[in-house]
C-alpha beads as a LAMMPS data file, in Angstrom:
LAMMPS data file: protein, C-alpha beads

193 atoms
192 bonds

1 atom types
1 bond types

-500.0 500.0 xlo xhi
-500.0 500.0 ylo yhi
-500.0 500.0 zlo zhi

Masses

1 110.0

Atoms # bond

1 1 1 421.545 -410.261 -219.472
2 1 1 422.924 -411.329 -216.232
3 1 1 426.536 -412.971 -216.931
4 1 1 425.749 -416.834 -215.489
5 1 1 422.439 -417.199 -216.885
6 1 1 424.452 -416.287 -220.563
7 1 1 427.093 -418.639 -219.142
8 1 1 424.632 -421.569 -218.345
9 1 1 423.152 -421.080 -222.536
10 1 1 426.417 -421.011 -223.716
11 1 1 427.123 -424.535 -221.756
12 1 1 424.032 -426.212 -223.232
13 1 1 421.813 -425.957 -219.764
14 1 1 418.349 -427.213 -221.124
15 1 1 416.556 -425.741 -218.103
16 1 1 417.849 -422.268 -218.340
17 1 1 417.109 -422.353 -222.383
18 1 1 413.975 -423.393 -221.366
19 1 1 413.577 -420.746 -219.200
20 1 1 415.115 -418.335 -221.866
21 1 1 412.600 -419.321 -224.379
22 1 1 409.962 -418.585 -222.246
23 1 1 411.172 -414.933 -222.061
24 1 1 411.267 -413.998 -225.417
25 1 1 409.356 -416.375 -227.317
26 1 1 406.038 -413.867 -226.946
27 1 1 408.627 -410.717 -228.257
28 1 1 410.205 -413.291 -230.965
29 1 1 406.273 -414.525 -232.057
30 1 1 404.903 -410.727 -232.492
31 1 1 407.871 -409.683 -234.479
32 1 1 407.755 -412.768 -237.100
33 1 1 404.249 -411.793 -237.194
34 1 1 404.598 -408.016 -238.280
35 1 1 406.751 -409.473 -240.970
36 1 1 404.490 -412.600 -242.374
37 1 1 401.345 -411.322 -241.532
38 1 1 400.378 -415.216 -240.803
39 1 1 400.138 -416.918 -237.824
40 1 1 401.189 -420.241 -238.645
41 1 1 404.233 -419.257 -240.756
42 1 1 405.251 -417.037 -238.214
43 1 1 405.313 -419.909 -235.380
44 1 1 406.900 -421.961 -237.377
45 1 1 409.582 -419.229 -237.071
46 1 1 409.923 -418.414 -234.344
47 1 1 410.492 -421.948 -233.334
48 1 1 413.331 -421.368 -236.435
49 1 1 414.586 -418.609 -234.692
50 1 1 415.043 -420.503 -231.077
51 1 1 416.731 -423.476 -232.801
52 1 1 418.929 -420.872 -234.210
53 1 1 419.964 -419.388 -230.981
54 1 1 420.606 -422.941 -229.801
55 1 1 423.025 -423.376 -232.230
56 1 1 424.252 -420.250 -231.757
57 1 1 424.566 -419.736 -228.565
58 1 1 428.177 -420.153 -228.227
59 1 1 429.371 -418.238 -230.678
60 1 1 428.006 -415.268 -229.037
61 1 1 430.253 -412.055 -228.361
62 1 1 428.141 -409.623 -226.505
63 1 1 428.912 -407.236 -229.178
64 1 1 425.303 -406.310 -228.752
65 1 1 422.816 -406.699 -226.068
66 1 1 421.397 -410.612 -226.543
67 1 1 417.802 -409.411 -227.065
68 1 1 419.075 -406.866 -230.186
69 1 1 420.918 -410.425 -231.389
70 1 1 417.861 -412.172 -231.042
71 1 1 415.639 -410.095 -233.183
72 1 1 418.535 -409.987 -236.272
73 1 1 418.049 -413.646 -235.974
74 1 1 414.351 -413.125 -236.075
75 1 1 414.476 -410.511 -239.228
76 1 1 416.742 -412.750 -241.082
77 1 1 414.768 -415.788 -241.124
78 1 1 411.917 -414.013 -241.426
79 1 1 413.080 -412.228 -244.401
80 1 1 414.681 -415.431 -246.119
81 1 1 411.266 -417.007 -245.576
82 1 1 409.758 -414.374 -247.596
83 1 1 412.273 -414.267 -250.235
84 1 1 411.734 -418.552 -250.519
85 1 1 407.394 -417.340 -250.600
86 1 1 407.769 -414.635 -252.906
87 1 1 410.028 -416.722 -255.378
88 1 1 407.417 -420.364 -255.139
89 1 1 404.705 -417.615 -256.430
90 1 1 406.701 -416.413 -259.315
91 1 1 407.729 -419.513 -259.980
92 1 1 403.906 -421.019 -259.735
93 1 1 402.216 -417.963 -261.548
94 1 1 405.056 -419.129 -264.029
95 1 1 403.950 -422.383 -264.265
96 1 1 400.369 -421.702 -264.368
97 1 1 399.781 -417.452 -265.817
98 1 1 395.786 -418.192 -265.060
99 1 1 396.128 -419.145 -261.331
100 1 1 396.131 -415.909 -259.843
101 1 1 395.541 -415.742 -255.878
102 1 1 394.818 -412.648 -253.870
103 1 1 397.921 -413.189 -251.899
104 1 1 397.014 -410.671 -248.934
105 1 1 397.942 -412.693 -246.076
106 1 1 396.317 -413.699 -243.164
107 1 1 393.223 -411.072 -242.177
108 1 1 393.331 -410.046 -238.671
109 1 1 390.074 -409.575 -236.802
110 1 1 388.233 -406.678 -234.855
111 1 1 386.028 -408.493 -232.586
112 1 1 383.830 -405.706 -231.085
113 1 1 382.844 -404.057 -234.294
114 1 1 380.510 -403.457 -236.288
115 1 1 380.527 -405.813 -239.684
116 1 1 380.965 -402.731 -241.825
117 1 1 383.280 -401.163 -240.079
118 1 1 385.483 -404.252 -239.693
119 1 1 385.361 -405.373 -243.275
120 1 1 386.846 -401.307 -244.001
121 1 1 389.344 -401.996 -241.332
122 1 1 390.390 -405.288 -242.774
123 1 1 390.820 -403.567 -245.994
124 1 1 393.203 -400.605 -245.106
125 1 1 395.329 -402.995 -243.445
126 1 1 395.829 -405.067 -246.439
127 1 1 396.634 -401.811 -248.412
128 1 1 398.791 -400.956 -245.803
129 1 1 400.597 -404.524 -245.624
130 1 1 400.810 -404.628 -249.338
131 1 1 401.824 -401.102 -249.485
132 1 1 404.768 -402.214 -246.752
133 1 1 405.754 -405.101 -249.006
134 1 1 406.353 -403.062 -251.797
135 1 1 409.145 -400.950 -249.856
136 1 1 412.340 -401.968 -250.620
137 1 1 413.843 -404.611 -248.061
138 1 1 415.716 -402.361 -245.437
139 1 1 413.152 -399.884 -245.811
140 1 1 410.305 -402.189 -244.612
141 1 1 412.226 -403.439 -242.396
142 1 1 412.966 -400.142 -240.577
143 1 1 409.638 -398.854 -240.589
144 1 1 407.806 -402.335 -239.700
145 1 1 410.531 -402.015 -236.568
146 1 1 410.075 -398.156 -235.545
147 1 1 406.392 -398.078 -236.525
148 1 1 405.122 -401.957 -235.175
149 1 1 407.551 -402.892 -232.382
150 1 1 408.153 -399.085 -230.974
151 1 1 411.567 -399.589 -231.488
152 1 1 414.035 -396.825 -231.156
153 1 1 416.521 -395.562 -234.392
154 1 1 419.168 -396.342 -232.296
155 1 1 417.273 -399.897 -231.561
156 1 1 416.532 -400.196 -234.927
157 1 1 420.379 -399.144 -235.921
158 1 1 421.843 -402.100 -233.648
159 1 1 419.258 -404.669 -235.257
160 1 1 420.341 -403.632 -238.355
161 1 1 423.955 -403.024 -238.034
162 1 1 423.783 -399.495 -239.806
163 1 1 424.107 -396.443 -238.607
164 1 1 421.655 -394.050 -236.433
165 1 1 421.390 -391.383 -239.576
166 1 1 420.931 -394.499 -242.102
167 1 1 418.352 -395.885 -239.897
168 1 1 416.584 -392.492 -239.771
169 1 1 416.970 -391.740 -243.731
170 1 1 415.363 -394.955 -244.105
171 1 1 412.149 -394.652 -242.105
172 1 1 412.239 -391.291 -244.016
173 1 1 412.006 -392.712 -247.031
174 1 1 410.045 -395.450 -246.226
175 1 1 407.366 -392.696 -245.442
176 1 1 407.486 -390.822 -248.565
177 1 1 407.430 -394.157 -251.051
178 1 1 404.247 -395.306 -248.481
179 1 1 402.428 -391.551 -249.220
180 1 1 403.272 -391.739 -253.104
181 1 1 401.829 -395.242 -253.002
182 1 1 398.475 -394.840 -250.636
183 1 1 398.010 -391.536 -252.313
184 1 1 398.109 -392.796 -255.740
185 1 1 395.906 -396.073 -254.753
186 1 1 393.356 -393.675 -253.322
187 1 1 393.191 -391.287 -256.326
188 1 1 392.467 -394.663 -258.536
189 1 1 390.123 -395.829 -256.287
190 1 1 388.400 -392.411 -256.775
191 1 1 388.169 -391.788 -260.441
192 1 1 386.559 -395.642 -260.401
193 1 1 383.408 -393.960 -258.417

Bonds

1 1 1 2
2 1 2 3
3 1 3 4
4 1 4 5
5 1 5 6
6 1 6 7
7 1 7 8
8 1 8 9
9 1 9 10
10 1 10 11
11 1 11 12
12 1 12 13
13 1 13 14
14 1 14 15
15 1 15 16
16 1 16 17
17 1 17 18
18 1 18 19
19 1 19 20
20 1 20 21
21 1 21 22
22 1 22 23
23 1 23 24
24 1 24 25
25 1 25 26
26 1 26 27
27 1 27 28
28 1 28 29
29 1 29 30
30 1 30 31
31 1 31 32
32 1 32 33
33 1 33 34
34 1 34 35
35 1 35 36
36 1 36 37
37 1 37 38
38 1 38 39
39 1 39 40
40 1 40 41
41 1 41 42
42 1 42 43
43 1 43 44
44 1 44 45
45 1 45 46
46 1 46 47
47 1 47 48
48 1 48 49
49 1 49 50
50 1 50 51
51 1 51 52
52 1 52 53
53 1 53 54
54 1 54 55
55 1 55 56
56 1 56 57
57 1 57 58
58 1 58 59
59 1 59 60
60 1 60 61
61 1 61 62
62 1 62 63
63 1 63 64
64 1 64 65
65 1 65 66
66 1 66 67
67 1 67 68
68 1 68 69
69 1 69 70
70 1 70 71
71 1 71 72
72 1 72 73
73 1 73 74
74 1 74 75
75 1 75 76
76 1 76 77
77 1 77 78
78 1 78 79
79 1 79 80
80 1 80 81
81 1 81 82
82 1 82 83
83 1 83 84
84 1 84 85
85 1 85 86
86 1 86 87
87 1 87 88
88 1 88 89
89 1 89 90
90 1 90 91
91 1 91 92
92 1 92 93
93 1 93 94
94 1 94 95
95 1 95 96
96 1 96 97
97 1 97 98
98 1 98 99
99 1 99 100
100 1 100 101
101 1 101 102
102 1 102 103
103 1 103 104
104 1 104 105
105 1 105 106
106 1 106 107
107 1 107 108
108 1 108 109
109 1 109 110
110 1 110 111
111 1 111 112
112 1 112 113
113 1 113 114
114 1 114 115
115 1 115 116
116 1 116 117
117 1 117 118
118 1 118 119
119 1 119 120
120 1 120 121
121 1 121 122
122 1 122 123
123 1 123 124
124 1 124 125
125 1 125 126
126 1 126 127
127 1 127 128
128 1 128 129
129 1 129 130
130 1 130 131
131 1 131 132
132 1 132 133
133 1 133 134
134 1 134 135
135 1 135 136
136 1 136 137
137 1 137 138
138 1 138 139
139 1 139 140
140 1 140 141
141 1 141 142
142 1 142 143
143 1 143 144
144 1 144 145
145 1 145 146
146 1 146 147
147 1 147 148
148 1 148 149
149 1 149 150
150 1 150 151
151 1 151 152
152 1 152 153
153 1 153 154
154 1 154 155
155 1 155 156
156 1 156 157
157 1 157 158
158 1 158 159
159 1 159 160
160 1 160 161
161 1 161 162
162 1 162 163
163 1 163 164
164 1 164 165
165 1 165 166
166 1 166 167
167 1 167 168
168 1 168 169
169 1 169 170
170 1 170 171
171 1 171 172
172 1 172 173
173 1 173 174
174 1 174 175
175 1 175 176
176 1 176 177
177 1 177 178
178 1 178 179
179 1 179 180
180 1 180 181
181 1 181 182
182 1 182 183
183 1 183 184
184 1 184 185
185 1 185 186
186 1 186 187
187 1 187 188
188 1 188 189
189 1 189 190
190 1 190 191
191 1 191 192
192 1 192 193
């Protein structure tokens, strides 16, 4: 990023933030999506995320490009949000063991299908996005990164703050837990038949 439009953030200039948001808030929006899989929640982040980096701002080093800063921001809160999600449904399924909800998240849609075929695309995406959920945390996060944002290992790595070969071991194993997973979903799904 050019070194007087950082400047101007760093001073508080409300027309080049605004100008800033504009940028990335498209980039900021998709990736809170790939991680909350709702709409609404991830606005609601992403506006988070901006008020984050407004606060932040100043305290900025350059030890990484600002975009790769950005998107930590982005994975944390998105991330904690989940945590705070995940623990109000233990917490209600707790409270009430009969009140059990689908929890699947927010379907997308496939406008120029077929209803068939959209209803069986719907449905390996939600056994995808559960089967992602189920990952443990740096391993979703590394392959929701590499595999949904095209981001690089050495992208990835920076975001992260681990190493290139850490990175790469992860999206490794992130693809063998997903196989053992769909694999043994599939092979219950077909002695049910």
């Amino acid at each position: 990023m050019d070194a007087e439009i950082l400047k101007k953030l760093q001073a508080g200039d409300a027309a080049t933030f605004s100008w800033f948001v504009e940028q990335y808030k498209n980039k900021v929006l998709n990736a809170c999506y790939r991680f909350l899989l709702n709409r609404d929640d991830a606005q609601d982040i992403s506006q988070e995320v901006f008020i984050e980096v407004y606060r932040s701002i100043g305290s900025f080093r350059r030890e990484a490009d600002l975009s790769t800063w950005i998107y930590r921001i982005a994975i944390s809160k998105c991330l904690d949000f989940i945590r705070r999600k995940n623990r109000k449904k233990r917490i209600s399924e707790i409270g009430n063991p009969f009140n059990r909800g689908n929890g699947s998240g927010e379907a997308r849609t496939f406008d120029a299908m077929d209803p068939a075929r959209k209803l069986e695309q719907e449905e390996q995406l939600r056994i995808m996005q559960e089967a992602i959920g189920r990952l443990p945390e740096k391993q979703s996060v590394a392959f929701t990164l590499s595999k949904c944002d095209d981001f690089g290992s050495l992208e990835i790595a920076e975001v992260m703050g681990l190493t290139h070969s850490a990175v790469d071991a992860l999206i490794h194993r992130a693809k063998a837990n997903l196989k053992k997973q769909l694999t043994s979903y599939f092979e219950k799904e077909l002695h049910k038949k």
